[in-house]
C-alpha positions in Angstrom: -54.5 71.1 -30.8 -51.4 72.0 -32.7 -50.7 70.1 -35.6 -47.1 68.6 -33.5 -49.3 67.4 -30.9 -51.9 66.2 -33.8 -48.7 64.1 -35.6 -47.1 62.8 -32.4 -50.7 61.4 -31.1 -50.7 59.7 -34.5 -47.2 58.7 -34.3 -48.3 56.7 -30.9 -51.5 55.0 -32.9 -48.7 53.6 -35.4 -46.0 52.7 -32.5 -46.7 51.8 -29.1 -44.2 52.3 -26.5 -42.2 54.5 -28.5 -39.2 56.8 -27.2 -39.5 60.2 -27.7 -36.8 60.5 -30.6 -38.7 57.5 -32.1 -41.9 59.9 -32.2 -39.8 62.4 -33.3 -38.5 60.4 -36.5 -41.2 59.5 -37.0 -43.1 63.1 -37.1 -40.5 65.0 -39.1 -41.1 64.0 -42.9 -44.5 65.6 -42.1 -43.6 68.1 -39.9 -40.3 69.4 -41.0 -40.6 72.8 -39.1 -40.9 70.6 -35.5 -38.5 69.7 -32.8 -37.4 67.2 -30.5 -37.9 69.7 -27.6 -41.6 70.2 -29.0 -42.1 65.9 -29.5 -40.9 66.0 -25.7 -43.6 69.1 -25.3 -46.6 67.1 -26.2 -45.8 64.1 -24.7 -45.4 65.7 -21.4 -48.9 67.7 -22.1 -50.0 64.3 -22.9 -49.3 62.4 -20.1 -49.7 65.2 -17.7 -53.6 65.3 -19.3 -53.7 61.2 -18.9 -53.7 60.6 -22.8 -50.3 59.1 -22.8 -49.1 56.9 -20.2 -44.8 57.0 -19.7 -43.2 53.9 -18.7 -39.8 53.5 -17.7 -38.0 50.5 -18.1 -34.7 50.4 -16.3 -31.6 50.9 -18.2 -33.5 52.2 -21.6 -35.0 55.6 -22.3 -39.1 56.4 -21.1 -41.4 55.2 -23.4 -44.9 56.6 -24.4 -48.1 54.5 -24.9 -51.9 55.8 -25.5 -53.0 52.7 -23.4 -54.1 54.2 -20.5 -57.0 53.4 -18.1 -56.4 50.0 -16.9 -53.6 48.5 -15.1 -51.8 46.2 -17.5 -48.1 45.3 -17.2 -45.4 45.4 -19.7 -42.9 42.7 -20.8 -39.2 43.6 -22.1 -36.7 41.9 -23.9 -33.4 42.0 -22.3 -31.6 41.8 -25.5 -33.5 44.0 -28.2 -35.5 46.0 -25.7 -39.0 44.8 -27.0 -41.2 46.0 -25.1 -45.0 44.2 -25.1 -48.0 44.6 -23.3 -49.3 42.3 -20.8 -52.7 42.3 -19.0 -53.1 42.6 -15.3 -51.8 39.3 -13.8 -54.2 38.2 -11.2 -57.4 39.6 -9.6 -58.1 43.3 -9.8 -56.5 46.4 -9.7 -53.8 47.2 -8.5 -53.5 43.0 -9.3 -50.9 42.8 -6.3 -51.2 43.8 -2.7 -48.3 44.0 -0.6 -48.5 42.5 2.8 -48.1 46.1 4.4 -49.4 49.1 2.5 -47.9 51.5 5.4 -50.9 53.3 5.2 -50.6 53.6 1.5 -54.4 53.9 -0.3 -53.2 51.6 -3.2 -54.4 52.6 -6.7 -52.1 50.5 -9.4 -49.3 48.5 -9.3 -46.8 48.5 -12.1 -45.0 45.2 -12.9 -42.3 45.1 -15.5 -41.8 41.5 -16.5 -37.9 41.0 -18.0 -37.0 37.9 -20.2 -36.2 37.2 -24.3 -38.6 37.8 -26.7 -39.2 35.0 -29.0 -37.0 36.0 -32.0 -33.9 36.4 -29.3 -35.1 33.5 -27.7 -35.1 31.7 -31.1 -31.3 33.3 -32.2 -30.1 32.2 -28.8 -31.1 28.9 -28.9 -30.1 28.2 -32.7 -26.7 29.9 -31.6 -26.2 26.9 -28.8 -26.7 24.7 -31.4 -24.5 25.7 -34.3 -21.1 23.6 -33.7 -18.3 25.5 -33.3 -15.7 25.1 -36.0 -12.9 23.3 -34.9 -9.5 25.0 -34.4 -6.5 22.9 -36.2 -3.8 21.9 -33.7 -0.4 23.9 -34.9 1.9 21.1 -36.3 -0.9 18.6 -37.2 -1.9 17.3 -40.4 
């Protein structure tokens, strides 16, 4: 173990589904010698070895997340990009089965559910609710 991968694998204890220059932030005040190309290193190593698991949310960068070994799901914000864990739905693994596996051997499923967190949720509804300041008619007093 080389002390990058040592301080990314920490990095990923402190920050689940992190993005790679998040790890890398987050690893440089301790390892100043260490680069972005190395953060990306180890976490290929990692999930290549099935330490890390790499999810892909679409439209944002690949994120990075030690929880591995079970099928849970993910939910994402659609305005911060949030990103949160969610257990497997229903039933067990892969949780869904599609009506034809065309001779697929089905292992996992991966579901990303996409909505507003509750702190957007919350802005968004207290922004409905402000009143709008009225605009004075020109020539009216």
């Amino acid at each position: 173990m080389t002390s990058t991968r040592v301080a990314v694998f920490e990095a990923l204890q402190d920050m689940p589904h992190a993005r790679a220059d998040e790890v890398f932030d987050h690893v440089r005040p301790v390892l100043a010698h260490t680069s972005l190309q190395s953060v990306y290193n180890a976490l290929g190593d990692f999930a290549t070895a099935g330490i890390v698991r790499r999810i892909e949310p679409a439209g944002q960068p690949g994120r990075f997340e030690l929880r591995v070994d079970d099928n849970h799901h993910h939910l994402v914000c659609t305005s911060c990009g949030r990103v949160e864990d969610v257990d497997c739905v229903v039933g067990h693994a892969p949780c869904m089965v599609p009506g034809d596996t065309r001779g697929f051997t089905l292992v996992s499923a991966e579901v990303t559910f996409w909505g507003l967190c509750s702190s957007c949720s919350d802005a968004a509804a207290s922004a409905r609710l402000s009143p709008v300041p009225a605009n004075p008619v020109e020539g009216t007093e």
